[in-house]
C-alpha positions in Angstrom: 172.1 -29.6 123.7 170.1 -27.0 124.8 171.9 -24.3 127.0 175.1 -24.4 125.5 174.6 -21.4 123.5 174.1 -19.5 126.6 177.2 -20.4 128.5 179.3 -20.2 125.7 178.2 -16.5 124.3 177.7 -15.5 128.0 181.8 -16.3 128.6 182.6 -14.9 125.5 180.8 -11.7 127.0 182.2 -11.6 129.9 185.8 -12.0 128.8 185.1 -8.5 126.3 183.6 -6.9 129.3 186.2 -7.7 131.4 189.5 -7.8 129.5 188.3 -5.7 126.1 186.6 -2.5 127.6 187.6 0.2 128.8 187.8 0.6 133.1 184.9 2.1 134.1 181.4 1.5 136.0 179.7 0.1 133.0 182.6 -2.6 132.1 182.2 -4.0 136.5 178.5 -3.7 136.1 178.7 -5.7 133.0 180.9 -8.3 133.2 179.2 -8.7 137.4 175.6 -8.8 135.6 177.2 -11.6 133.1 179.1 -13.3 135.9 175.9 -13.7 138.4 173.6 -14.8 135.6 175.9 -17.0 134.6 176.4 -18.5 138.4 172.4 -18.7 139.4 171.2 -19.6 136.3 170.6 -23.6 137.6 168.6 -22.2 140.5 164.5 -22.0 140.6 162.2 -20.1 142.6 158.8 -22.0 143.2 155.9 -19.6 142.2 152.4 -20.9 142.6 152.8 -23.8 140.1 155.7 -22.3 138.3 159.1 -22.7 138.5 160.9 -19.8 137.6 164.8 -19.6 137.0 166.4 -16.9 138.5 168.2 -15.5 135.5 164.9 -15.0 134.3 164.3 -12.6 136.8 168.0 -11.1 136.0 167.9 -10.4 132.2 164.0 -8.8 133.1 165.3 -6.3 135.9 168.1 -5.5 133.2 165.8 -5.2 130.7 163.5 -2.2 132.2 167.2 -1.0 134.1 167.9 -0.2 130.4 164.3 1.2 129.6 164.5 3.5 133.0 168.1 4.7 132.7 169.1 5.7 129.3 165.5 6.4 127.2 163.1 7.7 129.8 160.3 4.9 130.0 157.7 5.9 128.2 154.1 5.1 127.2 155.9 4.9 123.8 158.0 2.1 125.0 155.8 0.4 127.3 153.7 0.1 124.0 155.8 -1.1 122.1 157.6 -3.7 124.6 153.8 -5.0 124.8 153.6 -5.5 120.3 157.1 -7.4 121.0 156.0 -9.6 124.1 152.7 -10.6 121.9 154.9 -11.5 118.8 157.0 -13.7 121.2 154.3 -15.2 123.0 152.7 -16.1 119.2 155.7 -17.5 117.9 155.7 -20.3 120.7 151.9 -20.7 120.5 152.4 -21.3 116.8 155.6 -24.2 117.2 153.2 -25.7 119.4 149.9 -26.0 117.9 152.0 -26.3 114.2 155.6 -27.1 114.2 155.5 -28.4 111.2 156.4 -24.5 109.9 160.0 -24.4 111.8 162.2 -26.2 109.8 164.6 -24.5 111.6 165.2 -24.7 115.1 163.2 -22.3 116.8 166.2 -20.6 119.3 167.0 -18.8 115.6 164.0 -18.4 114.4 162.6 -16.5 117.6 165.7 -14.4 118.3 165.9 -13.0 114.7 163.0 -12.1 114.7 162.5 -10.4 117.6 166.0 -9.4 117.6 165.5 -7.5 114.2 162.4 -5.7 115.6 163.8 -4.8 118.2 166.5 -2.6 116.3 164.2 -2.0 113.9 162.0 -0.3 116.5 164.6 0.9 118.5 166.6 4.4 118.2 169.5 3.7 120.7 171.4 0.5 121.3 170.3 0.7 125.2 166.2 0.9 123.8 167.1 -2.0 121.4 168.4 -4.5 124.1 165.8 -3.2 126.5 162.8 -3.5 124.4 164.6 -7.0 123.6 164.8 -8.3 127.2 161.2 -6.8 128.0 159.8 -8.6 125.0 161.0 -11.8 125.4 160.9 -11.8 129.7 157.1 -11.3 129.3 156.4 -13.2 126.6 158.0 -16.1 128.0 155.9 -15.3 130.9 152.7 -15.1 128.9 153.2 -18.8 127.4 153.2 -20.6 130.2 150.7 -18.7 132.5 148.5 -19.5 129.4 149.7 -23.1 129.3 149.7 -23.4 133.4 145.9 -23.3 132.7 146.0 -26.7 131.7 149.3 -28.2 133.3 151.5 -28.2 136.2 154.9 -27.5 137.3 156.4 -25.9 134.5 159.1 -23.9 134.5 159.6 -20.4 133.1 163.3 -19.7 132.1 164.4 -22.7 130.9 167.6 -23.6 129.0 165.8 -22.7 125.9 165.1 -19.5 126.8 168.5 -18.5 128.3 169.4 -19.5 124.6 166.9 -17.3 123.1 168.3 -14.7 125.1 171.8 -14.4 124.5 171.5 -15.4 121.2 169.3 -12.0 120.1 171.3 -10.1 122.6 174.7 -11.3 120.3 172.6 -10.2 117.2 172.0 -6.9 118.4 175.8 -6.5 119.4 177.1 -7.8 116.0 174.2 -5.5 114.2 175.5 -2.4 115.8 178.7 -3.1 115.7 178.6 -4.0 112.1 176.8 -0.3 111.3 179.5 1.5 113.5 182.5 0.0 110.9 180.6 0.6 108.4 179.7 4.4 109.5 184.1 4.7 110.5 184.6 3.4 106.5 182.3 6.1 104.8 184.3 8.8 106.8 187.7 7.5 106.2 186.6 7.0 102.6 185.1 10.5 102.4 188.1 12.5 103.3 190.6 11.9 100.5 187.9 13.0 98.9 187.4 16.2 100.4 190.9 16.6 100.6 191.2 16.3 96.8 188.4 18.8 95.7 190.0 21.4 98.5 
């Protein structure tokens, strides 16, 4: 059932924010940007012949929020949000003109993907989720304005991509994560031995 990946890693997300970080700005800004999405992400806005969720519009304001506050936005950036938004966009032209290729289900296939260039390309955890959010906003974009050429009423945001979303956004959190215990391990492992040839 499409969508159910979002609302369930989207709670699970908001009940870290809220109950498992620290008090602070970030943890209310979080867990109000989690809680909103969450609340309009049934609703549409009517755009030409588009119809474009508003959580759409949400996870793409975060997106260049992260971009403008923490790394500066560059041309570098802007760049290389572009090479991401065309590797999207070219996934989805590719399951639909030969879907024979995705044995497995596309939601996976498309936030690995992107989700792994994005930290790949990425230096901070803020320009990972950001060039993340950019990519995928405007590639999702990109698909149907190139599909509106040829049909009606479609709608940009849809439960699909809401899964895309949160599901790259929760591989870029377990990715990090899984590098800071692994970073905390080599220090604790490296100070006995230190200790022993002192």
């Amino acid at each position: 059932m499409e969508g159910i990946l979002y609302y369930w890693l989207m709670w699970a997300a908001w009940i870290i924010a809220t109950f498992l970080l620290k008090k602070s700005v970030m943890r209310f800004s979080c867990s109000l940007f989690i809680l909103t999405n969450i609340l309009v992400s049934g609703l549409f806005v009517v755009v030409a012949h588009f119809n474009i969720s508003i959580s759409y519009f949400l996870f793409l304001m975060c997106g260049f929020f992260l971009a403008v506050y923490k790394n500066n936005y560059t041309f570098g950036i802007f760049i290389t949000s572009i090479a991401l938004t065309f590797a999207y966009a070219g996934i989805l032209l590719i399951r639909l003109y030969d879907p024979v290729w995705f044995i497995i289900d596309s939601v996976w296939i498309m936030s690995f993907v992107i989700g792994a260039l994005s930290i790949y390309l990425g230096q901070t955890v803020t320009a990972q989720f950001s060039y993340y959010l950019i990519a995928i906003c405007q590639g999702e974009f990109l698909y149907w304005f190139v599909l509106g050429q040829f049909h009606q009423h479609l709608i940009i945001g849809s439960t699909e991509f809401l899964d895309i979303t949160v599901v790259g956004c929760a591989f870029i959190f377990i990715w990090n994560a899984y590098s800071h215990v692994v970073v905390m391990l080599e220090n604790n492992l490296q100070k006995p031995i230190k200790e022993k040839q002192g």
